[in-house]
Backbone as JSON Lines, residues from 0, in Angstrom:
{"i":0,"aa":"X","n":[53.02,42.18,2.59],"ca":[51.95,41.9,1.67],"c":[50.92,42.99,1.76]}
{"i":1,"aa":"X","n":[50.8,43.4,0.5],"ca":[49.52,44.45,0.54],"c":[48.62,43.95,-0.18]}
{"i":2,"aa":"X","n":[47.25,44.09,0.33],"ca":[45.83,43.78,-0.13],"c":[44.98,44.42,0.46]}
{"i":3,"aa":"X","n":[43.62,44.02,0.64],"ca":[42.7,45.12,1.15],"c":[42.32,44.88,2.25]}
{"i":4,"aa":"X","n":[43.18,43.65,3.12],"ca":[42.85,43.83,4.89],"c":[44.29,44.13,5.36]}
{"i":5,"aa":"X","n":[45.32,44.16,4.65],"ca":[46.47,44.76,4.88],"c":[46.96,45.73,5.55]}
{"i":6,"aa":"X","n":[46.08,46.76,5.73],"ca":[45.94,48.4,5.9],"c":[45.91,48.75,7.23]}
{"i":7,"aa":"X","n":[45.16,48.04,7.53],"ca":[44.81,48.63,9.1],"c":[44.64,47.47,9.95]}
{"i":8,"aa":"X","n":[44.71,46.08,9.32],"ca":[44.38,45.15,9.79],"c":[42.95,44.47,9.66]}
{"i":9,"aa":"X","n":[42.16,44.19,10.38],"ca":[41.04,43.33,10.13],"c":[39.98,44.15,9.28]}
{"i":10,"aa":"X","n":[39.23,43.62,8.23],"ca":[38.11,44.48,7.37],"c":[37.24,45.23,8.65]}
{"i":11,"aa":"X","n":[36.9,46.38,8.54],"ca":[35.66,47.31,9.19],"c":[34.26,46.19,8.64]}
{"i":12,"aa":"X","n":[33.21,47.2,9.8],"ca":[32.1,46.42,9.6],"c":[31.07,47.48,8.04]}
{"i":13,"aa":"X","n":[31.84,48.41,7.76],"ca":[31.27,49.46,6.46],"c":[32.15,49.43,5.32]}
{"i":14,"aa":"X","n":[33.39,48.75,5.49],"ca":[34.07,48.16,3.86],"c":[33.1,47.46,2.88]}
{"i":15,"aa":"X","n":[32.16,46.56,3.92],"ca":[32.17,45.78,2.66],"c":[30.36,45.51,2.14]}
{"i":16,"aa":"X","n":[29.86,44.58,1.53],"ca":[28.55,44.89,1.09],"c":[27.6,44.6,2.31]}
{"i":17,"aa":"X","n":[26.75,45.44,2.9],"ca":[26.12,45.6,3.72],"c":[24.65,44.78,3.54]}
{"i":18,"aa":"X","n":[24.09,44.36,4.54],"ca":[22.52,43.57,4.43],"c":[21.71,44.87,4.76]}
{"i":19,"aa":"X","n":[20.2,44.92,4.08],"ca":[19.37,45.68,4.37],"c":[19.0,45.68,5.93]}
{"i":20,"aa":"X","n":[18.09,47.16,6.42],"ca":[18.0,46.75,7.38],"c":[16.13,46.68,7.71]}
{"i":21,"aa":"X","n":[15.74,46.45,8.27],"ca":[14.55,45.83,9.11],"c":[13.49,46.87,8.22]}
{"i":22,"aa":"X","n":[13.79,47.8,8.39],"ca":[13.08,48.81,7.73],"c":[13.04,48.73,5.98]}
{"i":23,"aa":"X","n":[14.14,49.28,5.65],"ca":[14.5,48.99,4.28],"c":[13.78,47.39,3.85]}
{"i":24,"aa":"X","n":[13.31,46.28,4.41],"ca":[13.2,45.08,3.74],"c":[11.5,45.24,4.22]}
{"i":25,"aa":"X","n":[10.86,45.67,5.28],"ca":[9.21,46.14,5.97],"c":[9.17,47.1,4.62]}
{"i":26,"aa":"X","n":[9.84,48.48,4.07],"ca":[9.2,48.95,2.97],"c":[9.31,48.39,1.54]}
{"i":27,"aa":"X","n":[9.79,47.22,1.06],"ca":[9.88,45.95,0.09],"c":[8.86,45.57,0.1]}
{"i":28,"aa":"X","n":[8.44,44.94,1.73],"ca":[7.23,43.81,1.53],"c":[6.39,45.05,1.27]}
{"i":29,"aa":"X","n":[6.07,45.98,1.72],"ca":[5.0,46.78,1.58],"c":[4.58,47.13,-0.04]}
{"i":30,"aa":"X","n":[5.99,47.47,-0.41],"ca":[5.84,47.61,-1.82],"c":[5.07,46.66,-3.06]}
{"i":31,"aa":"X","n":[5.58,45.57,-1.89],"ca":[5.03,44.17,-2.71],"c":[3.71,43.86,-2.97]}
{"i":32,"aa":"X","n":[3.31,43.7,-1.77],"ca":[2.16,43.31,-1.39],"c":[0.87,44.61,-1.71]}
{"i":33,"aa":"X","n":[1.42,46.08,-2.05],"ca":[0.35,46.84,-2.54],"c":[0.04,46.72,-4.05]}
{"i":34,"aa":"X","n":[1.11,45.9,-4.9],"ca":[1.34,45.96,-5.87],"c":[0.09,44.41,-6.41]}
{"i":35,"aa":"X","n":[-0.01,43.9,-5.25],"ca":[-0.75,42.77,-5.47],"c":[-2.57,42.92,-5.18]}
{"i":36,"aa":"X","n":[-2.72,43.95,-4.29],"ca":[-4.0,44.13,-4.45],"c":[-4.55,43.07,-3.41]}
{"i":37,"aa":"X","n":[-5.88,43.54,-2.91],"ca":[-6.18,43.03,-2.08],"c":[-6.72,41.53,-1.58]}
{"i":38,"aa":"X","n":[-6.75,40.89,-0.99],"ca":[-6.66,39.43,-0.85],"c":[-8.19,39.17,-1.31]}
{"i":39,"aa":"X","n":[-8.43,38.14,-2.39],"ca":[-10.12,37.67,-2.79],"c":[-10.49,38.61,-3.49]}
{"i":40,"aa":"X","n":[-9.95,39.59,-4.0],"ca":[-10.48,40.53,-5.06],"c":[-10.65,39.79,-6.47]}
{"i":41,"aa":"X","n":[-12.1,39.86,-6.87],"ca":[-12.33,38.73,-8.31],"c":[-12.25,37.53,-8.07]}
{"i":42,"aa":"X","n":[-11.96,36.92,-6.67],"ca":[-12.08,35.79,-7.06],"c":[-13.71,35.03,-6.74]}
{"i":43,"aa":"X","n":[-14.64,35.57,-6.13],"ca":[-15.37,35.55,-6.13],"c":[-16.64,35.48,-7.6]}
{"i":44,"aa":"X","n":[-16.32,36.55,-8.46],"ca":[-16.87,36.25,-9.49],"c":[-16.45,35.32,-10.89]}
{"i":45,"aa":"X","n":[-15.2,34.89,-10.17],"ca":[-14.71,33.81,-11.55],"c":[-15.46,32.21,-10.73]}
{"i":46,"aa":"X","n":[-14.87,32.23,-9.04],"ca":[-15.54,31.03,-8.3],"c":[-17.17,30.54,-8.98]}
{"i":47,"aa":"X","n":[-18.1,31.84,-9.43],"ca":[-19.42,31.73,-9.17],"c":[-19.76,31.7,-10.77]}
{"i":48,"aa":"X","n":[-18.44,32.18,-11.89],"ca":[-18.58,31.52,-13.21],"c":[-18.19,30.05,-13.24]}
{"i":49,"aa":"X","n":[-17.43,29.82,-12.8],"ca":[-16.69,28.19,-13.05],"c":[-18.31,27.43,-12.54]}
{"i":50,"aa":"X","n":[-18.77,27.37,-11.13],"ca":[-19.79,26.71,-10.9],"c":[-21.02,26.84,-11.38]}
{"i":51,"aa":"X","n":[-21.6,28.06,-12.6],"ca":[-22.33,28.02,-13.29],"c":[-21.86,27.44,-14.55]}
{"i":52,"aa":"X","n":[-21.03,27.29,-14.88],"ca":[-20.61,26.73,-15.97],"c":[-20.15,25.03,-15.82]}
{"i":53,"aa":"X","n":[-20.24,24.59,-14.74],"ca":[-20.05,23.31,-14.49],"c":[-21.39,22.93,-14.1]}
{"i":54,"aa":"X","n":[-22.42,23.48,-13.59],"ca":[-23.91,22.95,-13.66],"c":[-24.72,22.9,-14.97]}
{"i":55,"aa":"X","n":[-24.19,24.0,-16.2],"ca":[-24.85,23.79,-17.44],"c":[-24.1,22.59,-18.08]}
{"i":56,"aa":"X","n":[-22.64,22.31,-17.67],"ca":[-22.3,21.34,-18.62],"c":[-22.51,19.58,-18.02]}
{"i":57,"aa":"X","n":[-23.2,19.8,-16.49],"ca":[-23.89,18.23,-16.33],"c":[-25.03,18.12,-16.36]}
{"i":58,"aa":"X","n":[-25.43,16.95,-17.59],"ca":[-26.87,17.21,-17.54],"c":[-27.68,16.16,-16.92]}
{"i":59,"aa":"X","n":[-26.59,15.27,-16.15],"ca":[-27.15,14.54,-15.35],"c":[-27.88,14.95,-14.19]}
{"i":60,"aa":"X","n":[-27.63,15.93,-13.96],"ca":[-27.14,17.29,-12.57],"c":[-28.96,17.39,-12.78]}
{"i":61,"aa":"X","n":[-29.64,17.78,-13.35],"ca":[-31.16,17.61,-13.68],"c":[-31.11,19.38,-13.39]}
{"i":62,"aa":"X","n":[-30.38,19.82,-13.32],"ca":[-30.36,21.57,-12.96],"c":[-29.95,22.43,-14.34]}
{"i":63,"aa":"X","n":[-29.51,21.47,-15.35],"ca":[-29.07,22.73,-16.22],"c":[-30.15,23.78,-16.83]}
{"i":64,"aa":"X","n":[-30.96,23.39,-16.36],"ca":[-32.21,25.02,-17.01],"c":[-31.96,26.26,-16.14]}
{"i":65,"aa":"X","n":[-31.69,25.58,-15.2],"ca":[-31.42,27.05,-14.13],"c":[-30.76,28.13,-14.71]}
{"i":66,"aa":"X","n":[-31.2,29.34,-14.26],"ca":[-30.31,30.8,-14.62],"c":[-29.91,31.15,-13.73]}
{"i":67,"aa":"X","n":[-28.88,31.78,-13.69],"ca":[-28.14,32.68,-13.02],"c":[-29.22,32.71,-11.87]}
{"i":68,"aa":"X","n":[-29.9,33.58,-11.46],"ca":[-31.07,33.79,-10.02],"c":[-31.47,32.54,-9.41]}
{"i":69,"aa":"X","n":[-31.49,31.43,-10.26],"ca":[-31.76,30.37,-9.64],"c":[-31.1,29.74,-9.31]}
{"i":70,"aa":"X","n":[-30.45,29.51,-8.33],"ca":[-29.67,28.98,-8.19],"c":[-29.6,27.45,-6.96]}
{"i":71,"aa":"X","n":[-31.2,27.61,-6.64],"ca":[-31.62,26.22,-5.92],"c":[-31.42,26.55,-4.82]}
{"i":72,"aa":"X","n":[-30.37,27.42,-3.42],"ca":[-30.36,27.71,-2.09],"c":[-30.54,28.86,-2.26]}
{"i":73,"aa":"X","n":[-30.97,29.27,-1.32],"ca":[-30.92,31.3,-1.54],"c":[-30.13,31.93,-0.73]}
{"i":74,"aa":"X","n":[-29.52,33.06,-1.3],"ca":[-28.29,33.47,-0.95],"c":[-28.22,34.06,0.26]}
{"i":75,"aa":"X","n":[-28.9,33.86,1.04],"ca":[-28.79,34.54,2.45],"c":[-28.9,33.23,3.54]}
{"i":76,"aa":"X","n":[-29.06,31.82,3.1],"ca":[-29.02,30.91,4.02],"c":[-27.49,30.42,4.08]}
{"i":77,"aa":"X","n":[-27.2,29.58,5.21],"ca":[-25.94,29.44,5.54],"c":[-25.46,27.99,4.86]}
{"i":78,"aa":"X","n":[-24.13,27.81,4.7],"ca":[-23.46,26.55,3.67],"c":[-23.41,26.06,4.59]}
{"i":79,"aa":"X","n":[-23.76,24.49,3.95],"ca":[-23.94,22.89,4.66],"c":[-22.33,22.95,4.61]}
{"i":80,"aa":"X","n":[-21.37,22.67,5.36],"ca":[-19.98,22.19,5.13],"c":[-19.45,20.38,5.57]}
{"i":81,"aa":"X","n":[-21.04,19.88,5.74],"ca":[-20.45,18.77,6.4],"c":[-19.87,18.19,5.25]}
{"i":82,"aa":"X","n":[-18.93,17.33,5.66],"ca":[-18.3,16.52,4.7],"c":[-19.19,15.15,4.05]}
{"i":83,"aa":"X","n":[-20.06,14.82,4.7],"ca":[-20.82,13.58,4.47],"c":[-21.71,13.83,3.5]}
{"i":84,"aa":"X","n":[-22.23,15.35,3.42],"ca":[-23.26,15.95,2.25],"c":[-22.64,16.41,1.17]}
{"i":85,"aa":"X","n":[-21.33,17.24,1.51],"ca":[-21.08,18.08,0.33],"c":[-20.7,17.29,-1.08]}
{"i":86,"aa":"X","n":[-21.22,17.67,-2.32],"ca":[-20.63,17.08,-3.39],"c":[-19.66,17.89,-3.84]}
{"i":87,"aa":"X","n":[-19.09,16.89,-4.28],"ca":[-17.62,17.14,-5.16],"c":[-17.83,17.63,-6.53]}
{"i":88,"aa":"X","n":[-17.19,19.09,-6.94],"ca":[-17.28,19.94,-8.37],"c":[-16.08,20.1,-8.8]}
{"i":89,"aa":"X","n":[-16.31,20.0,-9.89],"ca":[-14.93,20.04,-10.11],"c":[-15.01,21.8,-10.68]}
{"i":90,"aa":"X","n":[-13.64,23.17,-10.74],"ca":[-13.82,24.24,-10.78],"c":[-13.66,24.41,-12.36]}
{"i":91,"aa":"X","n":[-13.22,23.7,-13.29],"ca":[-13.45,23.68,-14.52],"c":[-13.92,22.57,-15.26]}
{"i":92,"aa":"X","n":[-13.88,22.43,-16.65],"ca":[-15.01,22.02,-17.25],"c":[-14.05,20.71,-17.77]}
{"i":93,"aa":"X","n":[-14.36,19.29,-18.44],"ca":[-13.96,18.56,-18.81],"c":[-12.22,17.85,-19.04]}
{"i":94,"aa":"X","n":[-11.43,17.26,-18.61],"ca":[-10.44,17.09,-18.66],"c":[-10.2,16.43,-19.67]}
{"i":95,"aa":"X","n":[-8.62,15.78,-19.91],"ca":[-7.99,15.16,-21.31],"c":[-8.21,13.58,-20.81]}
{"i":96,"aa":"X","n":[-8.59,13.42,-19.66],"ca":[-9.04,11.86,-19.28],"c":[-10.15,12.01,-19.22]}
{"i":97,"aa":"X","n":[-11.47,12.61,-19.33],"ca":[-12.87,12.17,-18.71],"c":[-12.96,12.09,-20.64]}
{"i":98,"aa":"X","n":[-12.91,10.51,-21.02],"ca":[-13.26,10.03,-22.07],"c":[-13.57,8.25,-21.64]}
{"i":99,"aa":"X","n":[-14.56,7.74,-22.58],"ca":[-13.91,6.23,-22.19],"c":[-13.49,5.48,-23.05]}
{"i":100,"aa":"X","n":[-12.66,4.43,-23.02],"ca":[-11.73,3.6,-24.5],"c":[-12.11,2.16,-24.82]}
{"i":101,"aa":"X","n":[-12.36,2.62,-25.97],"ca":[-13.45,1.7,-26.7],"c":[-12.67,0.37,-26.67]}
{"i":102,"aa":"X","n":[-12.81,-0.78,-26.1],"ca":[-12.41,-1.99,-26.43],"c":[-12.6,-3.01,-26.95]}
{"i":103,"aa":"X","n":[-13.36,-2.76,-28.05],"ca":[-14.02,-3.45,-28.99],"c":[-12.88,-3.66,-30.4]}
{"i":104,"aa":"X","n":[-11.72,-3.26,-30.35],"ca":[-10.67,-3.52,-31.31],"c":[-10.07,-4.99,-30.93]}
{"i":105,"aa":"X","n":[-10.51,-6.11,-31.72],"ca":[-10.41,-7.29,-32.19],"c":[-9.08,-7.87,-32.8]}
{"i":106,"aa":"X","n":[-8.14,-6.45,-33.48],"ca":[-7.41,-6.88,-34.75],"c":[-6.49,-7.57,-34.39]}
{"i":107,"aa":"X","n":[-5.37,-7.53,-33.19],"ca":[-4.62,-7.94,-33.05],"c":[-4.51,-9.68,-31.8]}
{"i":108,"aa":"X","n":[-4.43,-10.62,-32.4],"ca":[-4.68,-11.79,-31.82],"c":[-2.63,-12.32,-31.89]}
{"i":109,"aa":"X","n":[-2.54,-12.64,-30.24],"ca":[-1.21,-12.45,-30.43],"c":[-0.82,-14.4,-30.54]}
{"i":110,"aa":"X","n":[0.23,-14.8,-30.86],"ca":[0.37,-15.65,-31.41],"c":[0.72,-16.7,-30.17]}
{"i":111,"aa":"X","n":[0.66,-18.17,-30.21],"ca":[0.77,-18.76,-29.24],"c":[2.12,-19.3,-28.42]}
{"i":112,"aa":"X","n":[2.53,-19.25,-27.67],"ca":[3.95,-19.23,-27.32],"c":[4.79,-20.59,-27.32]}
{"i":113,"aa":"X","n":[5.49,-20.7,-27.7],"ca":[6.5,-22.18,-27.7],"c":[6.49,-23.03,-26.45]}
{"i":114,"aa":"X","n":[6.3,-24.28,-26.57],"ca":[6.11,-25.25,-24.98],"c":[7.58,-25.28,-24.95]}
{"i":115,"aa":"X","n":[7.28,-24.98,-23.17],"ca":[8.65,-25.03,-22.92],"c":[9.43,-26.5,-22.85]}
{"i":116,"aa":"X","n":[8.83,-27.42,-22.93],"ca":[9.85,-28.53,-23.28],"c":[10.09,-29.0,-24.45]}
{"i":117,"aa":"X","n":[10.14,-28.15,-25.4],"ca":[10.98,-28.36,-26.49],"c":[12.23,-28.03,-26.34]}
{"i":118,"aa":"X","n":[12.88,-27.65,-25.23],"ca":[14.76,-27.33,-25.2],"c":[15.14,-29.01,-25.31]}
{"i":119,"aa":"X","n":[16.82,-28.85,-25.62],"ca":[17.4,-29.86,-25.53],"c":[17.49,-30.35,-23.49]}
{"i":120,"aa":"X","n":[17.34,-31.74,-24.1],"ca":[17.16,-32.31,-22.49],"c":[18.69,-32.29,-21.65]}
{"i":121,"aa":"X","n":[20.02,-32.51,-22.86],"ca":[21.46,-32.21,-22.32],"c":[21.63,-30.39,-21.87]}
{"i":122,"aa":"X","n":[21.03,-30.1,-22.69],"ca":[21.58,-28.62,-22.08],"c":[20.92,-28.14,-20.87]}
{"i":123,"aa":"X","n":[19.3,-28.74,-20.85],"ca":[18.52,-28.55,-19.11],"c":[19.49,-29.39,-17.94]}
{"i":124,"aa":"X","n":[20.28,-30.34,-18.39],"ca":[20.7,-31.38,-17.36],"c":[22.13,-30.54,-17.0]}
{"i":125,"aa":"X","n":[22.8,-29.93,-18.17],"ca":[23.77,-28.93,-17.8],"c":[23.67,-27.83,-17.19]}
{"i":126,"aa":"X","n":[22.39,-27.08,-17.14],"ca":[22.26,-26.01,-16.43],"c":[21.96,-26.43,-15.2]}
{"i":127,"aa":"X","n":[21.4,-27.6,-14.64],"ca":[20.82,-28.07,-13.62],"c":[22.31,-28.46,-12.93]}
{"i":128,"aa":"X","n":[23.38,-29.28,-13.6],"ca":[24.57,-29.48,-12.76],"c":[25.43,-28.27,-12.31]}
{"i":129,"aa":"X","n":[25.23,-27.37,-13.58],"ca":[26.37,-26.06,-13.27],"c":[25.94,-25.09,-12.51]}
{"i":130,"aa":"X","n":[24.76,-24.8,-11.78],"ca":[23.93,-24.29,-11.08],"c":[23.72,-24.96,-9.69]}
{"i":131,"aa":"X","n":[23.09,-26.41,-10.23],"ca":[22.61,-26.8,-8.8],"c":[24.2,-27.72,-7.96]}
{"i":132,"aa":"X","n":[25.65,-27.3,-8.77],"ca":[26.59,-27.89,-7.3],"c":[26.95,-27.31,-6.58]}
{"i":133,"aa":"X","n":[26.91,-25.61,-7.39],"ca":[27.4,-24.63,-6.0],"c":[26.2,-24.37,-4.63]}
{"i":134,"aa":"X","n":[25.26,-24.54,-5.61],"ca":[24.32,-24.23,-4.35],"c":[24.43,-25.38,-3.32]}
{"i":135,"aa":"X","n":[24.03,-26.77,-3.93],"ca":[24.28,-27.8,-3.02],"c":[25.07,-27.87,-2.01]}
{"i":136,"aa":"X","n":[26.49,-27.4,-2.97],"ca":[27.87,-27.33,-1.71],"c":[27.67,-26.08,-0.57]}
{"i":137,"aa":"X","n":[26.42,-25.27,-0.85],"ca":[26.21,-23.83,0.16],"c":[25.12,-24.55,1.28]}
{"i":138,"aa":"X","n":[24.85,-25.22,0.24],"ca":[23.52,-25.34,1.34],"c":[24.02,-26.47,2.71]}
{"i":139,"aa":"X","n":[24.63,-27.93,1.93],"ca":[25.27,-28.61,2.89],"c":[25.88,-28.04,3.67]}
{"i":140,"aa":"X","n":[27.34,-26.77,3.53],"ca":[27.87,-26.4,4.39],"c":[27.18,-25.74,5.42]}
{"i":141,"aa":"X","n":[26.2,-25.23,5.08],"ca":[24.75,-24.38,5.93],"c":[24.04,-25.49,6.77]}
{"i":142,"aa":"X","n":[23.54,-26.55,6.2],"ca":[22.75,-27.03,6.98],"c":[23.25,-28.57,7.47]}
{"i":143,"aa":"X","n":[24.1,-29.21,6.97],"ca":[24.66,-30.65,7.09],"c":[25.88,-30.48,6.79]}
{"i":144,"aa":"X","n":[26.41,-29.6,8.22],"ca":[27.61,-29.69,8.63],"c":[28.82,-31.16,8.45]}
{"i":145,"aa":"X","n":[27.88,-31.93,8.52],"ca":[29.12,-33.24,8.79],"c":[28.39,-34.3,7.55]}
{"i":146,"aa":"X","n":[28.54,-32.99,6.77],"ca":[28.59,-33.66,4.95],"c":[30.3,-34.74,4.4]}
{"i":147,"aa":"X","n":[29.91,-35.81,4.12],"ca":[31.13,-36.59,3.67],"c":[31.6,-35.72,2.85]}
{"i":148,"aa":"X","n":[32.96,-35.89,2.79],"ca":[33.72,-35.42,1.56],"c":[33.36,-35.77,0.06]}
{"i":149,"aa":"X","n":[33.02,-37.17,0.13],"ca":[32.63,-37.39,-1.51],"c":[31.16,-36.79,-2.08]}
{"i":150,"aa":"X","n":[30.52,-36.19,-1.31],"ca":[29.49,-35.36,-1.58],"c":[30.01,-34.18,-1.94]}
{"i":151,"aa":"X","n":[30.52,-33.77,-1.45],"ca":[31.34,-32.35,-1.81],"c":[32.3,-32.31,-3.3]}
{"i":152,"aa":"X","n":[32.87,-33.4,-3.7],"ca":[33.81,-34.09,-4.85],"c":[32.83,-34.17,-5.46]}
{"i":153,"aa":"X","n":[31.22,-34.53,-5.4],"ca":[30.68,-34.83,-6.53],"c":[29.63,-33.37,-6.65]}
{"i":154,"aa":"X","n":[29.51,-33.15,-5.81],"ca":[29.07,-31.23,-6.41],"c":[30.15,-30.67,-7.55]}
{"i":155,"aa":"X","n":[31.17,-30.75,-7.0],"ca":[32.19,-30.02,-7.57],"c":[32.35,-30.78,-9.25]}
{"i":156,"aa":"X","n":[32.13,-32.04,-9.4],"ca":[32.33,-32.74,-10.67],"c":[30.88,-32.34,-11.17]}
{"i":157,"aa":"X","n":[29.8,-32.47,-10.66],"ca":[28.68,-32.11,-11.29],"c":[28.65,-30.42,-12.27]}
{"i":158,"aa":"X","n":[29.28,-29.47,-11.15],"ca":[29.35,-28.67,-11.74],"c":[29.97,-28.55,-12.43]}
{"i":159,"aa":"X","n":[31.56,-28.73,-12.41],"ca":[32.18,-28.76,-13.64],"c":[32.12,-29.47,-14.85]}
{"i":160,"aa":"X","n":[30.9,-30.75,-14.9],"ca":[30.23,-31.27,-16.02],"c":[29.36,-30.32,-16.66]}
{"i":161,"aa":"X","n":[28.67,-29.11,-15.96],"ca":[27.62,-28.54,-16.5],"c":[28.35,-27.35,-17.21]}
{"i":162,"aa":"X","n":[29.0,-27.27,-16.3],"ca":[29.97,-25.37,-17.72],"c":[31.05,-26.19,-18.66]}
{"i":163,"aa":"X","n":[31.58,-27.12,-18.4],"ca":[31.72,-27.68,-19.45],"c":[30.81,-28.14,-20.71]}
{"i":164,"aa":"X","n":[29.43,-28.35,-20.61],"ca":[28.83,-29.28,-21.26],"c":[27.98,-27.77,-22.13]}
{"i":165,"aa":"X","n":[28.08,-26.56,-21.29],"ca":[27.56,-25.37,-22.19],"c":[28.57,-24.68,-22.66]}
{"i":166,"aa":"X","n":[29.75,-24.66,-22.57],"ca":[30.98,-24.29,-23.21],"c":[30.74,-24.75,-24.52]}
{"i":167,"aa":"X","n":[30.63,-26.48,-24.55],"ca":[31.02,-27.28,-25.68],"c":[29.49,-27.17,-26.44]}
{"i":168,"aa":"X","n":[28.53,-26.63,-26.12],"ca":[27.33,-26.67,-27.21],"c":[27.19,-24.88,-27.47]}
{"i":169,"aa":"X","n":[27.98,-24.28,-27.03],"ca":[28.31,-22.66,-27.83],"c":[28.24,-23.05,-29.18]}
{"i":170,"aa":"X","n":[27.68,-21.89,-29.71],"ca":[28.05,-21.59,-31.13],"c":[29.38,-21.36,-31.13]}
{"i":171,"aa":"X","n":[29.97,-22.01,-32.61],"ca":[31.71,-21.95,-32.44],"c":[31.88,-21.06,-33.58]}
{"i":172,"aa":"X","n":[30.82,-20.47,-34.72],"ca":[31.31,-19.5,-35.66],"c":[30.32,-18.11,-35.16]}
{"i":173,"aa":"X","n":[30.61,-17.16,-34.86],"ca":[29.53,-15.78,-34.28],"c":[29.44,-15.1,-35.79]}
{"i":174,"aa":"X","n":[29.71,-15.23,-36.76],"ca":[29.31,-14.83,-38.19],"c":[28.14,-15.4,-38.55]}
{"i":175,"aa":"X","n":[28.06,-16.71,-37.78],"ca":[26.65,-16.93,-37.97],"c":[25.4,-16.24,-37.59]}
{"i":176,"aa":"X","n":[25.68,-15.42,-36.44],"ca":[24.45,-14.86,-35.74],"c":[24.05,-13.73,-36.9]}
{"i":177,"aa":"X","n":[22.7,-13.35,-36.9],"ca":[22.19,-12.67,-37.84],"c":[21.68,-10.92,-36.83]}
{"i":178,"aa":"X","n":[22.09,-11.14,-36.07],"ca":[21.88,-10.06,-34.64],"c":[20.33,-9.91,-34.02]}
{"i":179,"aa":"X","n":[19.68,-9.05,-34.11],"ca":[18.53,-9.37,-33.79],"c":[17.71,-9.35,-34.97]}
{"i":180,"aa":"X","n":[16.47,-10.31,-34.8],"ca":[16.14,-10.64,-35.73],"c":[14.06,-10.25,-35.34]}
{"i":181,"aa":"X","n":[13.66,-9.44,-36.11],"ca":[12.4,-8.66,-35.74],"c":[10.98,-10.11,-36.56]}
């Protein structure tokens, strides 16, 4: 068989695609990172637009007359950082939620819902048998081990009275159904 480890036997460590080395990937980052400029450059004067522009737009703030020079601390004293003083700014101006929603719309009054005992009383007594014999027969075997047998015979008839008794009140023509109905 010939192929390309065929030859000499096992691939060399210079056949095949090689990883950079330490150097080659140190003059990358270098490349990179000069290309980016130096760390906090400008951000300083956009920081000190956003927070003049978020003190003119609260006028609760009782500061929006201030100019630029005024700025209420003077720039050579040191920042409070405690957490218990500092207020919270936000770095831009108004969001798509700071609105509030008017709930004074009246129009829609929704309609009152059907009492629930208007169902038929045979079909509640059928769901109640075809439901409540399996459980019965779970629960006796669970908890009243030395359940008679004719308790068990009459779960079993109860239930099979109840899927019988909703079998037989099915709709028997489905041409009747009108599908959903809005």
């Amino acid at each position: 068989m010939n192929g390309p480890t065929s030859g000499g036997g096992e691939q060399r460590p210079g056949d095949g695609p090689s990883e950079p080395s330490d150097a080659d990937v140190e003059a990358s980052w270098a490349e990179i990172t000069a290309r980016l400029g130096p760390l906090g450059e400008g951000v300083t004067a956009e920081a000190d637009e956003f927070e003049r522009l978020n003190r003119s737009a609260d006028p609760a703030d009782g500061r929006d007359d201030l100019d630029d020079g005024d700025r209420g601390d003077p720039p050579g004293e040191p920042v409070d950082n405690d957490p218990d003083t500092i207020e919270a700014t936000s770095a831009v101006g108004p969001g798509p939620r700071d609105y509030d929603v008017d709930d004074s719309d009246d129009g829609f009054v929704p309609p009152e819902p059907e009492p629930l005992d208007g169902s038929d009383p045979l079909v509640t007594m059928a769901w109640i048998g075809a439901i409540g014999g399996p459980v019965a027969t779970v629960l006796a075997l669970i908890l009243w081990a030395g359940a008679p047998q004719l308790f068990y015979v009459g779960a079993l008839v109860c239930s099979l009275l109840g899927w019988g008794i909703l079998l037989w009140r099915m709709p028997k023509d489905p041409s009747d159904d009108d599908g959903a109905v809005v």
